[in-house]
Structure formats: structure tokens, C-alpha cells
ZAMARVO-525754 format. One record per residue (C-alpha): x, y, z negated; residue in one letter; residue number from 1. Coordinates in pm, 1 decimal. Layout:
BEGIN
         xx         yy         zz   r     k
          X          Y          Z   a   NUM
...
//
This chain:
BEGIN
         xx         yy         zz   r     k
    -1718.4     1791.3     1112.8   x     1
    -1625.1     1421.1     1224.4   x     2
    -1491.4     1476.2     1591.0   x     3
    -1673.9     1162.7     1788.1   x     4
    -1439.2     1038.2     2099.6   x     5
    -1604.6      916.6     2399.9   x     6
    -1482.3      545.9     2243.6   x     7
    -1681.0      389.8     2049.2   x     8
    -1396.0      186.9     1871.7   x     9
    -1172.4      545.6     1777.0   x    10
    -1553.7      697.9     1657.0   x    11
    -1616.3      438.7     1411.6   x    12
    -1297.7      391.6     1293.3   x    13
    -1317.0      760.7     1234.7   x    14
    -1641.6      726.1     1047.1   x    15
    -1562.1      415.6      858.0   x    16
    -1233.1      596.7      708.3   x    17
    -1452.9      922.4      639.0   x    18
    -1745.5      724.8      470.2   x    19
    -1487.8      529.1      284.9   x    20
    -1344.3      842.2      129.4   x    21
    -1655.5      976.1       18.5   x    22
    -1899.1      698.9      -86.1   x    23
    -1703.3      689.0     -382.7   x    24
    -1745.1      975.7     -556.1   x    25
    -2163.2      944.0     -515.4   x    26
    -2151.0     1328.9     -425.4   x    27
    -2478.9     1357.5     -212.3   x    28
    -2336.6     1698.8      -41.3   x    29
    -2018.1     1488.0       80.4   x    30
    -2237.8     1152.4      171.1   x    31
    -2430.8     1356.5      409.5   x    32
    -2134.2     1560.8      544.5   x    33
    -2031.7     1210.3      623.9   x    34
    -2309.5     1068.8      722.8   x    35
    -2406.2     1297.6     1009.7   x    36
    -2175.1     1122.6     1213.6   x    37
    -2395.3      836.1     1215.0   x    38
    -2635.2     1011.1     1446.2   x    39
    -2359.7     1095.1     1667.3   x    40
    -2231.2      749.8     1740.6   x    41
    -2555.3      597.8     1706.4   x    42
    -2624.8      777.7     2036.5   x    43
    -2287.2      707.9     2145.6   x    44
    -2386.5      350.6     2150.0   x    45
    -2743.9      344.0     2272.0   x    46
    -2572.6      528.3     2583.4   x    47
    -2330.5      315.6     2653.0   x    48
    -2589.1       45.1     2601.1   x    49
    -2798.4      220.5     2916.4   x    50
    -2458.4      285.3     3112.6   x    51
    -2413.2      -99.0     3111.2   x    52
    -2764.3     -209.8     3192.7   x    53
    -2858.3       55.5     3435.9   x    54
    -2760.5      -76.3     3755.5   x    55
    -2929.3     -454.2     3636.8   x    56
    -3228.7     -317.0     3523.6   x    57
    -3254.5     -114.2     3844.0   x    58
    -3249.9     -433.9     4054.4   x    59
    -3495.8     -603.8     3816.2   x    60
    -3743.9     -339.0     3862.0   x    61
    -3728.9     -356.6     4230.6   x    62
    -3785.6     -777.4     4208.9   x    63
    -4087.0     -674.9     3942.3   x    64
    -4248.8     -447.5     4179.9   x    65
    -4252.0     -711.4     4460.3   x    66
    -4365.1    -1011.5     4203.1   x    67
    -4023.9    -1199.1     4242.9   x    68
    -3933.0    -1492.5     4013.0   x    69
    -3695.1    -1399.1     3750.5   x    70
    -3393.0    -1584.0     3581.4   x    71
    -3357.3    -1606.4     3214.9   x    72
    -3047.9    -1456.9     3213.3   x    73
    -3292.9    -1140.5     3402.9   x    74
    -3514.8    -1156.4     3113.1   x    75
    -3302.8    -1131.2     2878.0   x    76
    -3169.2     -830.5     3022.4   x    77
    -3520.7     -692.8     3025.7   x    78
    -3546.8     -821.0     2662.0   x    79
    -3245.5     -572.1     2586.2   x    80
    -3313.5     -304.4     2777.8   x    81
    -3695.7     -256.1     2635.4   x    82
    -3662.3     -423.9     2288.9   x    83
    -3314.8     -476.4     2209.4   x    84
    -3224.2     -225.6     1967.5   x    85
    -3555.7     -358.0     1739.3   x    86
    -3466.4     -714.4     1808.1   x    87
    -3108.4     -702.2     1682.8   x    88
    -3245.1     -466.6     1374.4   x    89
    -3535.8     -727.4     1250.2   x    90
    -3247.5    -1056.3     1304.3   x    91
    -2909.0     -909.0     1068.3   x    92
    -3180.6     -692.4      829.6   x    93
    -3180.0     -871.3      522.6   x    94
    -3346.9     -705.2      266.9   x    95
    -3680.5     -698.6      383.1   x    96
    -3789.2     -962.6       82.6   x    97
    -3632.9     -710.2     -151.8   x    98
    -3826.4     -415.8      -11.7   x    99
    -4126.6     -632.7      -23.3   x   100
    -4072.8     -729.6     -413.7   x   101
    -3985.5     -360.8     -527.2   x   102
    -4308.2     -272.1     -294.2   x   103
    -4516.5     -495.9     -504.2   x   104
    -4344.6     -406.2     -810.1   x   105
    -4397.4      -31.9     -803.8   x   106
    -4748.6      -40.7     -696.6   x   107
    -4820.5     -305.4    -1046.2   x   108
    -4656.0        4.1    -1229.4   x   109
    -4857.6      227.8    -1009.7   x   110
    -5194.7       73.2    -1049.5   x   111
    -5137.7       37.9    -1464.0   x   112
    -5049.2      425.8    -1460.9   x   113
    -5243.2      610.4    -1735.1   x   114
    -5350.8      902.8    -1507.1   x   115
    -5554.3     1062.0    -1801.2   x   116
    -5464.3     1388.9    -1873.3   x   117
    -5117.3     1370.8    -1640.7   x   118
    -5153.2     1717.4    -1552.9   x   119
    -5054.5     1844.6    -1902.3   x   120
    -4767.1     1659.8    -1981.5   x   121
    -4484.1     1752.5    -1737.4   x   122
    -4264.6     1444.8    -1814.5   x   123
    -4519.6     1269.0    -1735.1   x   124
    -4590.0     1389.2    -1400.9   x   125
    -4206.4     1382.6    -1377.8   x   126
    -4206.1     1011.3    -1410.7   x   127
    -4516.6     1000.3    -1186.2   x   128
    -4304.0     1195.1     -916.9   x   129
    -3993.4      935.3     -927.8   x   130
    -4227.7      652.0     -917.0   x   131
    -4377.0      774.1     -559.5   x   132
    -4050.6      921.5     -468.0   x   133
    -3890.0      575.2     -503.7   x   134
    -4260.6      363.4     -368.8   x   135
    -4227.0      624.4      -42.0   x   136
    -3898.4      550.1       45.0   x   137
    -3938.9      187.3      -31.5   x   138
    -4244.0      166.5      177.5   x   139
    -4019.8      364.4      459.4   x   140
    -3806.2       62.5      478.1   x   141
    -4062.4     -162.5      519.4   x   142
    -4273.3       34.4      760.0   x   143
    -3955.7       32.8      994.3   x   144
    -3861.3     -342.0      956.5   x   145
    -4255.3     -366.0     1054.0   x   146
    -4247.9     -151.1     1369.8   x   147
    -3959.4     -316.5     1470.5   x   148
    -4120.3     -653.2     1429.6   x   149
    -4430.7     -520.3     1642.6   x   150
    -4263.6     -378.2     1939.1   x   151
    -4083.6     -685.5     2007.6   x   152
    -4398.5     -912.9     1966.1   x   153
    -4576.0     -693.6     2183.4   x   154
    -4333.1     -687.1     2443.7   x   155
    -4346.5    -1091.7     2415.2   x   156
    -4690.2    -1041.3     2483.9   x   157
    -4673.8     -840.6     2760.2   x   158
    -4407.8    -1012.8     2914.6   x   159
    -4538.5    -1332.8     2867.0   x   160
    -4260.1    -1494.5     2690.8   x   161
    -4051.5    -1553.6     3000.2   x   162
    -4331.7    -1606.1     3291.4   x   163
    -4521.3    -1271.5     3376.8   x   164
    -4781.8    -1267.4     3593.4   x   165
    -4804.0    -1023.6     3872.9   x   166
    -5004.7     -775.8     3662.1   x   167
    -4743.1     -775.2     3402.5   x   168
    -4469.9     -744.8     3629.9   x   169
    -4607.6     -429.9     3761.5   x   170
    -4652.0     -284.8     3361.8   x   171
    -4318.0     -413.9     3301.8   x   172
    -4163.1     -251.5     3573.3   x   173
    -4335.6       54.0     3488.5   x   174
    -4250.0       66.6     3115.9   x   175
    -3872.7      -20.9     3229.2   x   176
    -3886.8      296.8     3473.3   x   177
    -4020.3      516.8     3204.4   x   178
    -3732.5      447.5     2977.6   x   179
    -3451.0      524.8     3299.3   x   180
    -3632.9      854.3     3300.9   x   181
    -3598.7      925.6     2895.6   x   182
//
């Protein structure tokens, strides 16, 4: 097991060097011996992310609650604090197109499947298996670049892009509150 420090730089040079070792050899076993770090620091990051807002996010809740004006530079912190970690993802993910196209391309081989008498022929409903295996975890891809999408346009919504209203304020402060608690 991958020891994580309580620094972020030390834990990913740590996991960098391990991954690096083992992505190599394409041994699955060893890729997720490796990979299970990921969680690890992954947390390690979304903390520290909270450590550093906490305090700024605590004031902006109390100017929320009693309708005050915010900055930009407030917003933004709201922005981050609610919808940060899906607004990064959706700006450096760049295969989204390609998920789309292999998407499209596995449901056309999909939807010209001869499913006529499939159950008999096991390497046929071998293939059959691959294809979904491969259209699921496709689709996964996509389904999280999607979610991602939606929780930030919804927050825009809610938030008004910038100018709340006192209604909103109030939901935003509540929704920021809920996620100091978790």
C-alpha cells in the first residue's frame, strides 16, 4: 500500500512514480494496486480544497442570509465551493467528442446486431457481451461529463449568474451550509 503524506506534493509524487512503474506492464492486478491511491489523494485534495475555503464561505453565508451585495471575487468563491470540482472537470476533459463518436458507433453495430438465435451460439453472445461491456463503460464517461455539465448550469441558474435575488440567496446559503455539514 501507497503511504499518502498529509502533502499533497510528496502524495502525488509518490503515486506518479508508483503508476509509472506499473502502467507498463498492462497487469490489471498491479494497475489497481496502484490505482487505489487515487482515492486517497483525491480526498486529500477535496479537503484541503474545504480547509482553504471554509472560513470565506462562512462569511459569505452570513452576507447571503441577510441579502448583502456580493463581489465577484465572492462569487467565484461560491462558484468553487458548490461547483468547482465539476467546473474544472467539464473545462480540461477532452474526450468527450470521442466518447460521443464511439457512443454512436457502438449503438450502429448494436442496432445492425443479428439477435436471431444468439442464445445458441456462445461466441456470439460472447461478442454481444464485449459490445455492451465496452457501450456501458463508454456511456459511463459520457453520463459523468453530462452530470458535470448539469450541476454547474443549474447552479448558474440558481445563482443567477452573478446577481441573486433574495430568494436565491437564502437557497444558496442553504445549499452552501449543507455541504460545511457533509
Amino acid at each position: 500500500m501507497i503511504y499518502l503524506s498529509s502533502n499533497i506534493s510528496e502524495s502525488l509524487e509518490t503515486l506518479t512514480k508508483k503508476l509509472d512503474e506499473t502502467i507498463k506492464d498492462f497487469d490489471a492486478k498491479a494497475l489497481e494496486t496502484a490505482a487505489k491511491p487515487l482515492d486517497e489523494l483525491y480526498k486529500q485534495v477535496h479537503e484541503t480544497i474545504r480547509e482553504k475555503l471554509r472560513d470565506a464561505v462562512e462569511r459569505l453565508v452570513k452576507k447571503l442570509k441577510e441579502d448583502e451585495a456580493l463581489t465577484p471575487e465572492e462569487n467565484e468563491v461560491i462558484v468553487k465551493w458548490v461547483v468547482g470540482d465539476a467546473k474544472y472537470y467539464t473545462r480540461m476533459e477532452n474526450n468527450l467528442i470521442d466518447w460521443m463518436g464511439e457512443c454512436k458507433r457502438l449503438f450502429d453495430v448494436l442496432t445492425h446486431y443479428t439477435f436471431e438465435g444468439i442464445e445458441e451460439d456462445e461466441n456470439r453472445l460472447l461478442a454481444l457481451g464485449a459490445l455492451l461491456t465496452d457501450l456501458k463503460f463508454t456511456l459511463k464517461d459520457v453520463i459523468r461529463y453530462s452530470e458535470a455539465m448539469n450541476r454547474v448550469d443549474q447552479f448558474k441558474s440558481l445563482a443567477c449568474v452573478g446577481t441573486p435575488n433574495t430568494e436565491s440567496k437564502k437557497l444558496i446559503a442553504e445549499m452552501i451550509e449543507r455541504k460545511l455539514i457533509d
